[in-house]
N, C-alpha and C positions, 0 to 999 in steps of 0.2 A: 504493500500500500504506500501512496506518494506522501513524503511527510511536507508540511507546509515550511516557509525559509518569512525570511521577517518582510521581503516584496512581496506575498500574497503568493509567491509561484513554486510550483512543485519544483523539489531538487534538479530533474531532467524537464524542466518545464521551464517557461521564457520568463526574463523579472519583466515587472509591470512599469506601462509609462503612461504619467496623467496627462493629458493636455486638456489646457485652459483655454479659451477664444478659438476653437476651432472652426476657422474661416476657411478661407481660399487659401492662405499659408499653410495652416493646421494641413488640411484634405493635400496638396504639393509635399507635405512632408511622410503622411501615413506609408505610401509605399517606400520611401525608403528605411524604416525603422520597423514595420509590422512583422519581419521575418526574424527580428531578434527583440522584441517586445511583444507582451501581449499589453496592448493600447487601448486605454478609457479614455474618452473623450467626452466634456465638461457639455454640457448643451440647457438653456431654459429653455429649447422648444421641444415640445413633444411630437413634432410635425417633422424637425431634421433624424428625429433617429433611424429612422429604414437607409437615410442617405449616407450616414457615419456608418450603419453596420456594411453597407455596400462598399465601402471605402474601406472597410478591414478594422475598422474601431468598433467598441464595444461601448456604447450610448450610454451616458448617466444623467440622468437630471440633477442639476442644483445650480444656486443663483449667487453669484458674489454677492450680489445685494441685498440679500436675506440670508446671516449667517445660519443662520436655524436650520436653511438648509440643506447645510456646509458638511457635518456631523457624517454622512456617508462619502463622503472624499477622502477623511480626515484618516491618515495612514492606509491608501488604499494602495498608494505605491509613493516607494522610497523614490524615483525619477521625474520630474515635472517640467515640462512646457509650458511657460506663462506665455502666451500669446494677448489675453483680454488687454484689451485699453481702458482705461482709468474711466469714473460716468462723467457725465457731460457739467458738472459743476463742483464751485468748492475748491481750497488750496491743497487738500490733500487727497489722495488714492483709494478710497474707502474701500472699493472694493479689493485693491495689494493688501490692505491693512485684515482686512477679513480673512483673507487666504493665510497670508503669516499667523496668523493664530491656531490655527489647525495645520499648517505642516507639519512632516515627522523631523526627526534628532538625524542627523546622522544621511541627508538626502543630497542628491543632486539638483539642482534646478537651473534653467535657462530662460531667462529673462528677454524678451523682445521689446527693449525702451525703444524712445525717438533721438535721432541729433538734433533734433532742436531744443536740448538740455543746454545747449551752448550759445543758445541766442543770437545775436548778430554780431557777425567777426570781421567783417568789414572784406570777404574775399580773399583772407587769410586760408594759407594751408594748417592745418591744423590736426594733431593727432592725440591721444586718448588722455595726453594728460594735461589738455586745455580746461583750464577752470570753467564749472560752471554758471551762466548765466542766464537761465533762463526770461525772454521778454514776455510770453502770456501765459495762460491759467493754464493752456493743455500741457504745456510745458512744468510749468512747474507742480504741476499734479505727477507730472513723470518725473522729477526729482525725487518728489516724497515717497513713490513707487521703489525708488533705488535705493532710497537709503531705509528705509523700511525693510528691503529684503535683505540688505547687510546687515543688518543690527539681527535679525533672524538666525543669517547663515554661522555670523559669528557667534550666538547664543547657542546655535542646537550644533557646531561643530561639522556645517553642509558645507558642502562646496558649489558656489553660486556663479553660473556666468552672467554675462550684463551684453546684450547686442544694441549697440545704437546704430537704427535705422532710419534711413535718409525717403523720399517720393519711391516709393514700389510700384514696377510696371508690370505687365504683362503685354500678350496679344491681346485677349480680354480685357487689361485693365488701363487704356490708353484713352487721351483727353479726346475722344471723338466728339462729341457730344460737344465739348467746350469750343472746340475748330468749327462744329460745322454751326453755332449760334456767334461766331466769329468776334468770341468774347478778345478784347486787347491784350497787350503784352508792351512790355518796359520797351522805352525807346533802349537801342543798343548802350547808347553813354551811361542810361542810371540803372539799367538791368541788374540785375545780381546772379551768383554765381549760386548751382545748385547742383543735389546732388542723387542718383540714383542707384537700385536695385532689382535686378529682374527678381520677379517671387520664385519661381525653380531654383536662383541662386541664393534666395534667402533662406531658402525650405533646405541646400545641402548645407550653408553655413548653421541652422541651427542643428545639425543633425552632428555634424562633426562637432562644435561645444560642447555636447554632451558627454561624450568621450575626451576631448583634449584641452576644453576650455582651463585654467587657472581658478584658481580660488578666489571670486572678490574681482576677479578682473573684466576689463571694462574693451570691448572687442566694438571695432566700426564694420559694421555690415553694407559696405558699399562698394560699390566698381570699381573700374580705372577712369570711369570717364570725367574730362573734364569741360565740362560746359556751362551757360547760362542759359536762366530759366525763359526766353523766348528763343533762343536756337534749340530747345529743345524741343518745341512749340512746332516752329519752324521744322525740323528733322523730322516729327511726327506728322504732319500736315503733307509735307513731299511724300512720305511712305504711305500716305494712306489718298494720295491726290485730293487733297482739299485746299481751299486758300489756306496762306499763311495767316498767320494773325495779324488787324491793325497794330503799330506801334505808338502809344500814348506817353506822355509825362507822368510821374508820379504823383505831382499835383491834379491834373486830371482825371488818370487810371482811380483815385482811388474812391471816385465818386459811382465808379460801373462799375466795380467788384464788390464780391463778397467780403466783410471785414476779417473773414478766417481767409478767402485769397490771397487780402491784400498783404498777410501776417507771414504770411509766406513771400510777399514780394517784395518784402522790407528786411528779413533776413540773409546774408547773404555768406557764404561760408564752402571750405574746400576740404573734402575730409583723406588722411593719408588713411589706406587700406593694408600696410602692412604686417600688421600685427595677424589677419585670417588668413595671409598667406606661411608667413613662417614659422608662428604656432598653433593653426589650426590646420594649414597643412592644404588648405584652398585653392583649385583650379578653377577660376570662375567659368560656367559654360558659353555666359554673355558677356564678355571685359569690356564692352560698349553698351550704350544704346544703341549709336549707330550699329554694332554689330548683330544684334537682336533686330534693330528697324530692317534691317537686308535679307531678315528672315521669314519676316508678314508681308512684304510689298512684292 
């Protein structure tokens, strides 16, 4: 008879891994862990489970927002995927902070923040151990996500990785919508520089963290490209034959965007990537947009 081990898994049996916000990343990452995991995936709807079990996860219901109904997560595996994003208000993580209370002693976990921990860096290069600054609420809810799960990792003795993630593309997940209602973009002079990650390459970088990440340490999960955020605009619009986008002033632009656009178009920042290639060991599939864009067009 299989005796149980403290991940929930039979000795000749796979240890268990929890993911949390299982999106579009989550679902990019199941096939390549389900064959050395057996994989719970966090869900409040009762509607996505048929689509998680089909994807090779095992469905659970519970809600960061209601610890209460936290209680069955809580040591269900020593491994976890935080993917959830902070709620929509407030200076602090509630829902991080919920989850840290029921994690086990003694765990792994991989954490999917944002770079815009860093705020506006004026188009500076920058790498992991630029002070943070965070400029608005979403941000600094993801501070408190981060040091929230430090104070965790170091109290129960886990070992914690941290990804700061830059605009995530896809074929799927590209500004179509935005090009063809031929929303503006910064004239060239006051543009800002920005930065990306295809999700296939954010789904093997957190797949490789789990295994190689450091203790506490803080990984940039983005490309080689180096671009600004209307030639990126621009790159997307060629590859998909649509107009490019008008180019507006700042003082103008930011009367026609959204105030979470424009928060994004007042940031401007260059992030170094080397830390996922020579300790995590990273071959990016995409080391471009443009070389992803040569793939859809």
């Amino acid at each position: 008879m299989k005796t149980e081990n403290k991940n929930g898994a039979g000795k000749l049996g796979r240890p268990r891994l929890l993911i949390l916000g299982c999106g579009d990343v989550g679902l990019r990452l199941l096939p390549l862990l389900r064959d050395r995991f057996r994989i719970f995936a966090v869900t409040t709807q009762e509607t996505r489970q048929q689509d998680l079990r089909n994807a090779g996860a095992i469905p659970v219901i519970a809600d960061l927002d209601r610890p209460q109904t936290l209680a069955r997560i809580a040591r269900l595996a020593s491994t976890i995927v935080h993917l959830a994003p902070p709620q929509s208000d407030g200076a602090t993580d509630r829902r991080t902070r919920n989850l840290a209370a029921i994690l086990p002693d003694h765990a792994t976990l991989i954490y999917v923040s944002t770079s815009g921990v860093y705020g506006d860096c004026g188009g500076e290069r920058i790498d992991e151990t630029r002070p943070l600054r965070p400029h608005n609420a979403r941000a600094v809810r993801r501070v408190d996500a981060e040091r929230t799960l430090r104070i965790w990792a170091r109290r129960s003795h886990s070992r914690l990785g941290i990804l700061r993630v830059p605009g995530i593309y896809a074929k799927d997940r590209l500004p179509v919508e935005r090009l063809q209602k031929g929303t503006p973009a910064l004239l060239a002079e006051e543009d800002v520089y920005t930065n990306h990650i295809h999700a296939d390459d954010l789904a093997l970088i957190v797949a490789a963290a789990l295994f190689r990440a450091q203790s506490c340490r803080v990984y940039h999960a983005v490309d080689d490209s180096d671009m600004k955020m209307g030639d990126y605009f621009d790159a997307v619009a060629d590859a998909m034959s649509l107009p490019r986008p008008p180019r507006l002033s700042h003082a103008v632009l930011q009367h026609q965007v959204s105030p979470m656009m424009l928060s994004f178009m007042s940031e401007s920042r260059r992030l170094v990537n080397q830390r996922i290639k020579t300790e995590l060991g990273i071959r990016l599939r995409y080391p471009t947009v443009v070389t992803a864009l040569k793939a859809v067009s």
